[in-house]
LUMTORDREN-904103 format. One record per residue (C-alpha): x, y, z. Coordinates in Angstrom, 1 decimal, padded with zeros to 4 digits, m for minus. Layout:
+--------+--------+--------+
|   east |  north |     up |
+--------+--------+--------+
|      X |      Y |      Z |
...
+--------+--------+--------+
END
This chain:
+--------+--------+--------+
|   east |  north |     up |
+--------+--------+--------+
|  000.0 |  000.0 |  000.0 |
|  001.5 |  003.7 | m000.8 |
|  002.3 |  006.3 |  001.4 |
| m000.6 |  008.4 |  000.3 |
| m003.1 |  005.5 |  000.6 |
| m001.9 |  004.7 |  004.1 |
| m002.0 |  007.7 |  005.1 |
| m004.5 |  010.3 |  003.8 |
| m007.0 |  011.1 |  006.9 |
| m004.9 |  009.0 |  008.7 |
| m006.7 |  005.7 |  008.2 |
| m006.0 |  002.8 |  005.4 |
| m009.9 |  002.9 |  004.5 |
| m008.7 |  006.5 |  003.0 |
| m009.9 |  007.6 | m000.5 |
| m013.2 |  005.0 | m000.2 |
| m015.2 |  007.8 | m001.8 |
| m013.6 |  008.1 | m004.6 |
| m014.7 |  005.8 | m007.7 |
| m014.3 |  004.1 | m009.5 |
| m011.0 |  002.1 | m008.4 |
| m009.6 |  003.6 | m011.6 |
| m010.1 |  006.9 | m010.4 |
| m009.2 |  006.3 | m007.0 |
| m005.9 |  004.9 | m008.2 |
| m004.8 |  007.8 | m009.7 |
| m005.6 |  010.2 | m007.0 |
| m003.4 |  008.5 | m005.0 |
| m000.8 |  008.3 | m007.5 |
| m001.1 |  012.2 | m008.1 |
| m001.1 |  012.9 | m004.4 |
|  002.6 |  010.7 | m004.2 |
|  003.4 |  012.7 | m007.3 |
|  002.2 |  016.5 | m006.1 |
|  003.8 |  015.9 | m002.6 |
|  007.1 |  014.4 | m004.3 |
|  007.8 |  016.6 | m007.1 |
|  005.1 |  020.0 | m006.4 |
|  002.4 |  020.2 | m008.7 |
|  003.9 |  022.4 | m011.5 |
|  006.9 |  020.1 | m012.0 |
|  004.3 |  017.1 | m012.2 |
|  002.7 |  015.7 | m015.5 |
|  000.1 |  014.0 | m016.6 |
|  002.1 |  011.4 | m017.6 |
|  004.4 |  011.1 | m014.1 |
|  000.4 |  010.6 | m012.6 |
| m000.8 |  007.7 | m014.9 |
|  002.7 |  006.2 | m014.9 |
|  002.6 |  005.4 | m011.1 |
| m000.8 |  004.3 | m011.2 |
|  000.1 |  002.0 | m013.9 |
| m002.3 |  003.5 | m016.4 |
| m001.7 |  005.0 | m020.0 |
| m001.7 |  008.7 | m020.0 |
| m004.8 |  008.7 | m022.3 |
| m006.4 |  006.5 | m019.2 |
| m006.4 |  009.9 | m017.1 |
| m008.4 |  011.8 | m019.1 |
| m011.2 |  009.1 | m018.7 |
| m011.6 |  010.4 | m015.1 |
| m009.9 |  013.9 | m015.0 |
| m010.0 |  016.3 | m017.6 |
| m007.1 |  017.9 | m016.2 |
| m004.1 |  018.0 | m013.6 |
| m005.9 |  020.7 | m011.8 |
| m009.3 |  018.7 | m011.7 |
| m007.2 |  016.5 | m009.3 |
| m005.3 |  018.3 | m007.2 |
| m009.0 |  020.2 | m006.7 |
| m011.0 |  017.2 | m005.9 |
| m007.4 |  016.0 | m003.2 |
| m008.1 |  019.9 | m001.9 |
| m011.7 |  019.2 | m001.3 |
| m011.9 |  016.2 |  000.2 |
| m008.7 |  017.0 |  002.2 |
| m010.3 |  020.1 |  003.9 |
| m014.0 |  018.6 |  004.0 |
| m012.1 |  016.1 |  006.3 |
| m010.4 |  018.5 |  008.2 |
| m013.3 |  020.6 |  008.6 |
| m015.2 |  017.4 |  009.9 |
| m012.4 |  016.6 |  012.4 |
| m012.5 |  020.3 |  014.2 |
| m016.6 |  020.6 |  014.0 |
| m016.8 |  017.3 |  015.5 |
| m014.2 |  018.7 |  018.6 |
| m016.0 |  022.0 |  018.6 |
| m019.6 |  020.6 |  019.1 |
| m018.9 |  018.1 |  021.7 |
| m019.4 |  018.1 |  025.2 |
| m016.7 |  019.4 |  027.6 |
| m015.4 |  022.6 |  028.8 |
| m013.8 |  024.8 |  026.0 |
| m010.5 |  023.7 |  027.5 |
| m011.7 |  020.1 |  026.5 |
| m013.2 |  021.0 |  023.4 |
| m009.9 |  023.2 |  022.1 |
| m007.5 |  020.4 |  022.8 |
| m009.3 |  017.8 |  021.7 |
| m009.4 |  020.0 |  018.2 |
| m006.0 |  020.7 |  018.2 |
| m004.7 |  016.8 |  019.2 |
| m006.8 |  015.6 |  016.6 |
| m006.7 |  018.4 |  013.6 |
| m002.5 |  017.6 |  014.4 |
| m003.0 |  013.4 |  014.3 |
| m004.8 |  014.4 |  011.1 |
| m001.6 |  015.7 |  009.6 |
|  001.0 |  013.8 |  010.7 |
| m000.7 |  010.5 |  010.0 |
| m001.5 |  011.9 |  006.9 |
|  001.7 |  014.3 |  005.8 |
|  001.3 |  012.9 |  002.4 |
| m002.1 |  013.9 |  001.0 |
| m001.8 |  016.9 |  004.0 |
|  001.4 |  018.5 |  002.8 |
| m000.4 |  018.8 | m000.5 |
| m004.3 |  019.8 |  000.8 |
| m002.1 |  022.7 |  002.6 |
|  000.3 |  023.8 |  000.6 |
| m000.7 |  023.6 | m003.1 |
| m003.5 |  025.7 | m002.8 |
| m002.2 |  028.8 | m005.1 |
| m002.5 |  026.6 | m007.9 |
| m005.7 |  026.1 | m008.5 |
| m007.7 |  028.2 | m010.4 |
| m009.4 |  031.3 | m008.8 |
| m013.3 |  029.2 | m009.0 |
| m011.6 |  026.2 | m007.3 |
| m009.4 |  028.4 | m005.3 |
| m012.0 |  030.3 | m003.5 |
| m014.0 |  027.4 | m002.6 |
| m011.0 |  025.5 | m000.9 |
| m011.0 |  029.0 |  000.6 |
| m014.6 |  029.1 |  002.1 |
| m013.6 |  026.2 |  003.5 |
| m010.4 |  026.9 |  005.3 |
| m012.9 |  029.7 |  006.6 |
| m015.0 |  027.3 |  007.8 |
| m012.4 |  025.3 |  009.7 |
| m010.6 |  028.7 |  011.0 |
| m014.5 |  029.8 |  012.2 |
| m015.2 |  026.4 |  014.4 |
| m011.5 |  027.1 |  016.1 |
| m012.2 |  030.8 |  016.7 |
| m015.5 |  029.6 |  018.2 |
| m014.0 |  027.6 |  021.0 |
| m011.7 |  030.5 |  021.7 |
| m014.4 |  033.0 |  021.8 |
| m016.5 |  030.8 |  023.9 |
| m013.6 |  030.4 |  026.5 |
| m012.6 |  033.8 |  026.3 |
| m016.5 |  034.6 |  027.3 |
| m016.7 |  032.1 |  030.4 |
| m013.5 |  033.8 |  031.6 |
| m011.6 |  030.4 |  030.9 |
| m009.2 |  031.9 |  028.4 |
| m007.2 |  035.1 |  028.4 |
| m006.8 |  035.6 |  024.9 |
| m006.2 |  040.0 |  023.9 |
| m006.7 |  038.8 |  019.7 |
| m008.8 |  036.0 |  019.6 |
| m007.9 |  036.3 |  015.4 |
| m004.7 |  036.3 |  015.7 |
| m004.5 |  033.5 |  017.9 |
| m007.0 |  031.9 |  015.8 |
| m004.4 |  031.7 |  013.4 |
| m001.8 |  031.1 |  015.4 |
| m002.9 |  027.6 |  016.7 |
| m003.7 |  027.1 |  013.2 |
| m000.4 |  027.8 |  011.5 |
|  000.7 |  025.3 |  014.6 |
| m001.5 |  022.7 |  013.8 |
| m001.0 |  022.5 |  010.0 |
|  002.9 |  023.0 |  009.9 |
|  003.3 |  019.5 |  011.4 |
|  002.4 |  018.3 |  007.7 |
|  005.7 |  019.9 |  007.0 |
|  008.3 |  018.5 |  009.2 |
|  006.7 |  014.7 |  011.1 |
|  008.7 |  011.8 |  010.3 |
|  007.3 |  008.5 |  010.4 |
|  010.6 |  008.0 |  011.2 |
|  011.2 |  010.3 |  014.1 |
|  011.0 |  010.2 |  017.8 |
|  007.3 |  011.1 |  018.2 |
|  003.7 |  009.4 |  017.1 |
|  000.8 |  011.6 |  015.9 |
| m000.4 |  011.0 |  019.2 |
|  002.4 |  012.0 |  021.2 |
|  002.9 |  015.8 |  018.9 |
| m001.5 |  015.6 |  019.5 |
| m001.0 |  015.8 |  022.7 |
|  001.9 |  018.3 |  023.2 |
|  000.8 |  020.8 |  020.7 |
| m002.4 |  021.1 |  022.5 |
| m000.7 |  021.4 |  026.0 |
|  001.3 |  024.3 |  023.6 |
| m002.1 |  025.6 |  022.9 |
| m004.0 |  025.6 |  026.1 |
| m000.6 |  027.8 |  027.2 |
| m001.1 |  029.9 |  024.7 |
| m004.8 |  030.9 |  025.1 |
| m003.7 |  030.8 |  029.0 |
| m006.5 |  028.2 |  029.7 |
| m007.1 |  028.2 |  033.4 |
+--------+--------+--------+
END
């Protein structure tokens, strides 16, 4: 099983929506490629090659590179926005509720670096329809973290001065794991989970 496969949303079940097995195939093969190469210096050709497909294969399910790396983008941040509503809505304090966000939104993406690295940082090349709707939804994710902060801030929990910028602070925190976790490292997911949100319960000065 690939890297991508094994790892994107952190499970080995990843990908299921995505069909036909033809189709699903390649998207794995073009999340390997994108996080391997970036998605400029990627073909269409690199794609079908490690999918073991003919180029003209592709073009079956994609009409183009950036069709894929759009539907990786959307799927990638519908499941990151699934993983921080679910934290946000739950029961608990918002101590609770913000750590359990931030262990899990971090286990999202060092479990999956793969298909994370790319849902994060290929976004400036998509096109400017399927750029701004990757956007609304990083807006979405962004609005159920500031939520938890502005409801701790409001039961006196938190002493947060910018609940914006620390909004985006515990963000930038959470999704720059996708950039340096090793599998091969001294840390699990779980482990960098937990500490990042003992990092952010500091931060927000959770009492």
């Amino acid at each position: 099983m690939s890297t991508a496969e094994e790892t994107a949303g952190g499970e080995t079940s990843a990908w299921g929506e995505v069909t036909p097995d033809a189709a699903r195939r390649l998207l794995i093969a073009a999340v390997e490629a994108f996080a391997e190469r970036g998605y400029h210096a990627t073909t269409t050709r690199d794609i079908a090659g490690r999918a073991g497909m003919s180029p003209a294969a592709l073009y079956i399910h994609y009409k183009t590179k950036e069709e894929l790396l759009h539907r990786i983008s959307r799927i990638g941040h519908e499941k990151a926005l699934e993983i921080l509503r679910t934290a946000a809505r739950r029961e608990g304090s918002p101590a609770e509720r913000l750590a359990d966000a931030v262990s899990s939104f971090v286990r999202w993406h060092a479990g999956g670096r793969t298909t994370a690295r790319v849902v994060q940082y290929e976004l400036d090349s998509l096109g400017p329809d399927a750029r701004d709707e990757i956007l609304a939804l990083r807006r979405q994710c962004d609005a159920e973290v500031r939520g938890i902060i502005e409801d701790g801030v409001a039961a006196g929990d938190f002493d947060v001065l910018d609940v914006k910028g620390t909004t985006l602070a515990v963000m930038s925190l959470c999704i720059d794991v996708a950039r340096w976790f090793n599998v091969d490292g001294p840390w699990t997911p779980e482990e960098v989970g937990a500490l990042d949100a003992d990092l952010v319960l500091r931060m927000v000065g959770a009492k």
